[in-house]
C-alpha positions in Angstrom: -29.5 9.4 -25.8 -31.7 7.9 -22.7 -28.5 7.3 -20.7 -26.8 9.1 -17.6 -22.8 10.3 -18.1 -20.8 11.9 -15.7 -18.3 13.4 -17.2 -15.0 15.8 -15.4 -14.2 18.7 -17.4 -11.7 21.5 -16.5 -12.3 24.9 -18.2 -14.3 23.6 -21.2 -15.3 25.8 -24.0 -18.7 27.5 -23.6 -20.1 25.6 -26.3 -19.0 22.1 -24.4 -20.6 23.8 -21.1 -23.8 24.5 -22.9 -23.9 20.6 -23.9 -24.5 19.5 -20.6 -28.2 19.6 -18.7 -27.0 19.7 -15.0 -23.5 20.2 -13.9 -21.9 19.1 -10.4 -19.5 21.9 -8.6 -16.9 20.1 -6.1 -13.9 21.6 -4.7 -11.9 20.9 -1.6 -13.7 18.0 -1.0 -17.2 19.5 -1.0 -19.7 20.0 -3.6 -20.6 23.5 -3.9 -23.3 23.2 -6.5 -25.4 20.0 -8.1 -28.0 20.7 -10.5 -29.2 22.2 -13.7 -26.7 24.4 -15.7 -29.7 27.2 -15.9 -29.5 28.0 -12.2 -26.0 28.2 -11.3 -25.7 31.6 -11.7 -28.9 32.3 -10.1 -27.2 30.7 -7.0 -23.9 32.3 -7.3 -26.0 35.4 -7.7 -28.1 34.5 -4.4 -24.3 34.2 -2.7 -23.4 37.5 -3.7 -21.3 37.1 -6.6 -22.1 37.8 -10.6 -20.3 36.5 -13.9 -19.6 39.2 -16.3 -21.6 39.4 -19.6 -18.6 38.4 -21.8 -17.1 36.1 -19.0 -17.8 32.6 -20.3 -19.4 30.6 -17.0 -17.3 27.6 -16.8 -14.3 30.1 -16.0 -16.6 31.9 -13.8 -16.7 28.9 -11.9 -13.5 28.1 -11.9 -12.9 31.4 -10.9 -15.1 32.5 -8.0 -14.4 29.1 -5.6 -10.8 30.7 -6.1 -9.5 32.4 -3.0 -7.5 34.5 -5.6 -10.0 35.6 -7.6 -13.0 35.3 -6.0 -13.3 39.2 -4.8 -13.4 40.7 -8.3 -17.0 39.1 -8.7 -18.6 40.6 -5.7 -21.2 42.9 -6.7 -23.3 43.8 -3.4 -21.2 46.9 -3.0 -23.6 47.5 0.6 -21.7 44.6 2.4 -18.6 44.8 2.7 -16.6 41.7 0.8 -15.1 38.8 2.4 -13.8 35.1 1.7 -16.3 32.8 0.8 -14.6 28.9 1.5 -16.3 25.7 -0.1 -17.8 24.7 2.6 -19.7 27.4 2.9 -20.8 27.4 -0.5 -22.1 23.9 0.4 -24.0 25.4 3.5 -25.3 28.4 1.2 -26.5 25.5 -1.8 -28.3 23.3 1.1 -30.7 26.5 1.7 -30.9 27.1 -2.2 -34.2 25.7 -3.2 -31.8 23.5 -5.9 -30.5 22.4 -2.8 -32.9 21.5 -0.6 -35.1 19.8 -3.8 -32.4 17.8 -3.9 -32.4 16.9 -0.1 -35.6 16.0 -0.7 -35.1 13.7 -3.3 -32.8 11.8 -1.1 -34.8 11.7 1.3 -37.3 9.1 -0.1 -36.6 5.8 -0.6 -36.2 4.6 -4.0 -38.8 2.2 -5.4 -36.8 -0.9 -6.4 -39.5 -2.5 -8.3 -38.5 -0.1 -11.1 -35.3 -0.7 -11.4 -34.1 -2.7 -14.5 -32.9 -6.2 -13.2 -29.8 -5.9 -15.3 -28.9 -2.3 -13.5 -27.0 -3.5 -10.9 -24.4 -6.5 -10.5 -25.6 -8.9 -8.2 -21.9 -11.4 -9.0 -18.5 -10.1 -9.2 -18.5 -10.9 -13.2 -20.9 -10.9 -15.6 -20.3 -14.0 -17.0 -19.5 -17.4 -15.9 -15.8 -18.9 -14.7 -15.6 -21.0 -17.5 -16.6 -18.0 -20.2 -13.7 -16.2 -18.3 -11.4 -19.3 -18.7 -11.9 -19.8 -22.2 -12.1 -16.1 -23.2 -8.2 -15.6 -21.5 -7.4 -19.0 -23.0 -8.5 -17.6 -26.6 -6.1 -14.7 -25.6 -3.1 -16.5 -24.5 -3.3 -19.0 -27.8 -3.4 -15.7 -29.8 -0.5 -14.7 -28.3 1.5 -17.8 -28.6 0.4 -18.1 -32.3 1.8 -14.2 -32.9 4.9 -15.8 -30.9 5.1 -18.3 -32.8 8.9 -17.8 -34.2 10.4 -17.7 -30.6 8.7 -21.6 -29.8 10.3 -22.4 -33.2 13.9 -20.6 -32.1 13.9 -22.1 -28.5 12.6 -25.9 -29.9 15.8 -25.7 -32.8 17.6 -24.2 -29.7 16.8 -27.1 -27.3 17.9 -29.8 -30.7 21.1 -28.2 -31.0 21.7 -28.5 -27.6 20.9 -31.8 -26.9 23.2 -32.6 -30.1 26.0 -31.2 -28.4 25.1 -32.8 -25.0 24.7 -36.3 -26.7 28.1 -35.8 -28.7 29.8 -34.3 -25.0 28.4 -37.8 -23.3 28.4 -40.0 -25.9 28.8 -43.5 -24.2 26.5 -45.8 -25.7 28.2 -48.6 -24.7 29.9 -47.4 -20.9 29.4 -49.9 -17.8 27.0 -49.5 -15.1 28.8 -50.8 -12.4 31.9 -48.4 -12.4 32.0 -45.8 -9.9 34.5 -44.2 -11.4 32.0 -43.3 -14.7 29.9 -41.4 -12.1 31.2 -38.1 -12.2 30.4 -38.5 -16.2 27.1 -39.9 -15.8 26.5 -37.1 -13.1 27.7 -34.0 -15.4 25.5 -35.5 -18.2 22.3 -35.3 -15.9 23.0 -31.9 -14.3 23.3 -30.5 -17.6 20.0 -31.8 -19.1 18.7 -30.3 -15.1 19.8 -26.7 -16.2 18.9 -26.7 -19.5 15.3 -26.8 -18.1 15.4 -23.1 -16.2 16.8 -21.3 -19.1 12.9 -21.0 -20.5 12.2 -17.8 -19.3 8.8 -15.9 -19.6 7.4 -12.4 -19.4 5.5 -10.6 -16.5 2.0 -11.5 -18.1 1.9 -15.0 -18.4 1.3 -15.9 -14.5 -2.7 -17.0 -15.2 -4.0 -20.6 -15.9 -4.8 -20.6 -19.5 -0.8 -19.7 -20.0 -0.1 -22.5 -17.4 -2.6 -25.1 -19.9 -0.8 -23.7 -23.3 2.5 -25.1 -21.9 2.1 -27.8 -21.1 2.5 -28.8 -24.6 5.6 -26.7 -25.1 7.3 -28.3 -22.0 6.5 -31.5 -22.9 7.8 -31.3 -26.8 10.6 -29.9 -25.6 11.6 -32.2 -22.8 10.7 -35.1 -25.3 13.0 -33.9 -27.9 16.1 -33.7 -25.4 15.2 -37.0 -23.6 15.0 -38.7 -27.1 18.2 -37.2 -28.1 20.1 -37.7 -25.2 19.3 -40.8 -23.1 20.4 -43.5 -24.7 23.0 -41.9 -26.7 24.7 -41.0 -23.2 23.8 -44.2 -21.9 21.6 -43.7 -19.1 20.1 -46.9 -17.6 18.1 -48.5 -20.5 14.9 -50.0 -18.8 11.8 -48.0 -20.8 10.1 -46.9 -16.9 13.7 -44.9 -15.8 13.5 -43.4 -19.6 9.8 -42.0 -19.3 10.3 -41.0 -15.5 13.2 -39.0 -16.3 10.9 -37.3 -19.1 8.6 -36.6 -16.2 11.5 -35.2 -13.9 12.7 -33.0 -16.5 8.9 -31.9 -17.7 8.5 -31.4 -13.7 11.4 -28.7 -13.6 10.7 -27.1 -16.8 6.9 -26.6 -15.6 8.9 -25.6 -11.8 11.0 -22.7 -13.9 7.8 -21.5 -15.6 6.3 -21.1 -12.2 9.1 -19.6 -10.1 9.8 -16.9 -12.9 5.9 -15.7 -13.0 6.0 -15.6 -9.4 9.0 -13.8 -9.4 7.4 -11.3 -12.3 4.9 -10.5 -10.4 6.6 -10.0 -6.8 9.3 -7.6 -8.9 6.4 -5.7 -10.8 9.2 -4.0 -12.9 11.7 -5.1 -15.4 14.7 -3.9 -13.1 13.1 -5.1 -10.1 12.4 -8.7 -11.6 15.4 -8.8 -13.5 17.6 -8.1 -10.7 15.4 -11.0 -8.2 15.2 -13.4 -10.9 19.5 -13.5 -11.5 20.4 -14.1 -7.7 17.7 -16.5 -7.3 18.6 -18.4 -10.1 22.2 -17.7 -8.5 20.8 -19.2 -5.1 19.2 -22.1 -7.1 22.1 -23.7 -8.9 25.0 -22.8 -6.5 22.5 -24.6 -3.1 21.4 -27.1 -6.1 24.0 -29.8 -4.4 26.2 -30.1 -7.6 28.2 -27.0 -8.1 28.7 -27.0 -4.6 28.3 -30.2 -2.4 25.8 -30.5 0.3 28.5 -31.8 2.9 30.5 -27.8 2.0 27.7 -25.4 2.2 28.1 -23.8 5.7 25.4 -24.9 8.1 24.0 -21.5 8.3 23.0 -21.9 4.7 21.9 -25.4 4.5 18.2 -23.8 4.4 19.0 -23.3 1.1 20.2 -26.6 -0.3 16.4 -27.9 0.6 14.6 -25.3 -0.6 16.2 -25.0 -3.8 14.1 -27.1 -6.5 16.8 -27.7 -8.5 18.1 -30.3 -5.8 14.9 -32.3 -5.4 14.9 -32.4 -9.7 19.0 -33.3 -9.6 18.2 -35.8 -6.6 15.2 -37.3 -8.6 17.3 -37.8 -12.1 20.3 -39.6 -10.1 18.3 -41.9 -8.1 16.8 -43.2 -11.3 19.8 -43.8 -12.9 22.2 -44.9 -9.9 19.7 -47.0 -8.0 19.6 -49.8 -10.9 20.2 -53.8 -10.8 23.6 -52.7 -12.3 23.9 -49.9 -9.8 27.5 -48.5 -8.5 29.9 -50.4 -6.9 32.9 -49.8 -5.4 36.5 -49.4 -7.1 38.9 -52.0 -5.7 41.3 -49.0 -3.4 42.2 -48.1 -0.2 38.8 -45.9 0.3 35.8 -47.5 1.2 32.9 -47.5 -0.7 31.3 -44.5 1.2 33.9 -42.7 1.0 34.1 -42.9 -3.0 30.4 -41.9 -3.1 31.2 -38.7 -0.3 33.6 -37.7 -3.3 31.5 -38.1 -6.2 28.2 -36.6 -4.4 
């Protein structure tokens, strides 16, 4: 074959070695020997040290670098023996005439003009962004088409849910005006919020041609609750508030998605992730502003009710629906009307 392999072998078979036209020696750093297989032992020899006839060479060489078993190959029995390090094996190969070809060699420029234009990468990939897009885009639809019975489990599990939701809620008829309906009105939109972050994904799919492939997926499934749901619960009935709650809830879905391939691929382990993904999904719900009002989380931790997403998305789905012609007014009490809306929010 007219190609150059490098190829790191410990110990191999004599048959292996003798496959091999020049072979590279490095230890501790330093390379003690670079250049055909024929003269190694002529430079070993040179050094003062011989293989044995029935001593196969790649353990000779394995061997004789060895500060353990270097001594039993010393064979000028006129000077007396001492330890021979790697670096002095490199000093020794420098003045071997292997060597100091080599040197030479190095020496001289190389002549550019006959190198092969496609030898050397002039761009960081061989191919073009959009060949990279659409090759990791082919990948990620092969995956999702492999997974194909888990988007059929979690759209039948998102129907069923949005059945039960719509059964929970189901006011088609309830007035607008009542503040007292709130609350209900409220617990019906928190619960379509959450239902969003449950999607969660694997480590891997943090790239854009996963991002592309669900947008699909979030929007089918965000469709089929909002159909489901919205008018069965009785959410304000003008078509914009129906297709910009789609959009809020699309939003958070795509906002999950996000947070848990971010957190993925901070944890870079299943323990790691798994552990940082439950307490910020704890930390995301409990600052959300439902479970636990803005007005009681302790000032120290207020940081938290506005960076958690979930209050933006729970903000965004109860201004839509509160901030109508037939918005909230007040019961007819003691309490005035902020005072009603300080209990309810």
């Amino acid at each position: 074959m007219d190609v150059t392999m490098i190829i790191s072998l410990l110990q191999p078979a004599p048959e292996t070695f003798e496959l091999f036209d020049n072979i590279i020696l490095v230890s501790e750093g330093h390379i003690v020997y670079q250049g055909p297989r024929e003269n190694v032992i002529e430079f070993f020899e040179s050094v003062g040290f011989k293989c044995p006839e029935r001593k196969g060479v790649a353990d000779f060489l394995q061997e004789v670098i060895s500060r353990k078993d270097q001594e039993q190959y010393w064979f000028k029995k006129n000077e007396l023996y001492r330890y021979i390090s790697a670096l002095e094996f490199s000093d020794y190969f420098k003045n071997f005439h292997i060597g100091q070809n080599l040197s030479e060699e190095l020496g001289n420029p190389y002549d550019r003009s006959k190198t092969h234009p496609a030898a050397l990468a002039k761009k960081m990939y061989g191919i073009s962004n959009w060949e990279l897009f659409k090759a990791c885009f082919a990948r990620e639809w092969l995956l999702m088409k492999r997974n194909s019975p888990l988007y059929i489990f979690k759209t039948t599990q998102i129907t069923i849910m949005s059945i039960i939701s719509m059964t929970i809620f189901w006011r088609t008829k309830m007035k607008h005006g009542r503040l007292e309906d709130g609350g209900k009105f409220y617990g019906a939109l928190f619960f379509s919020l959450i239902n969003r972050d449950f999607l969660l994904h694997p480590a891997w799919a943090f790239c854009l041609p996963i991002s592309v492939l669900r947008i699909p997926v979030s929007l089918i499934e965000s469709g089929i609750w909002i159909i489901l749901t919205y008018y069965t619960i009785g959410f304000a009935p003008a078509a914009s508030r129906f297709f910009r709650q789609l959009l809020a809830l699309f939003s958070v879905h795509q906002m999950a998605l996000s947070l848990f391939r971010f957190i993925a691929a901070l944890g870079r382990t299943q323990i790691v992730a798994s552990t940082l993904g439950t307490f910020t999904l704890l930390l995301v719900f409990v600052l959300g502003g439902f479970i636990v009002a803005k007005d009681d989380i302790e000032p120290w931790m207020i940081w938290g009710y506005y960076i958690s997403p979930m209050m933006y998305g729970q903000n965004a789905l109860s201004s839509m629906n509160f901030l109508t012609k037939d918005g909230v007014h007040p019961i007819l009490t003691q309490e005035s009307l902020n005072l009603q809306l300080e209990r309810l929010f």
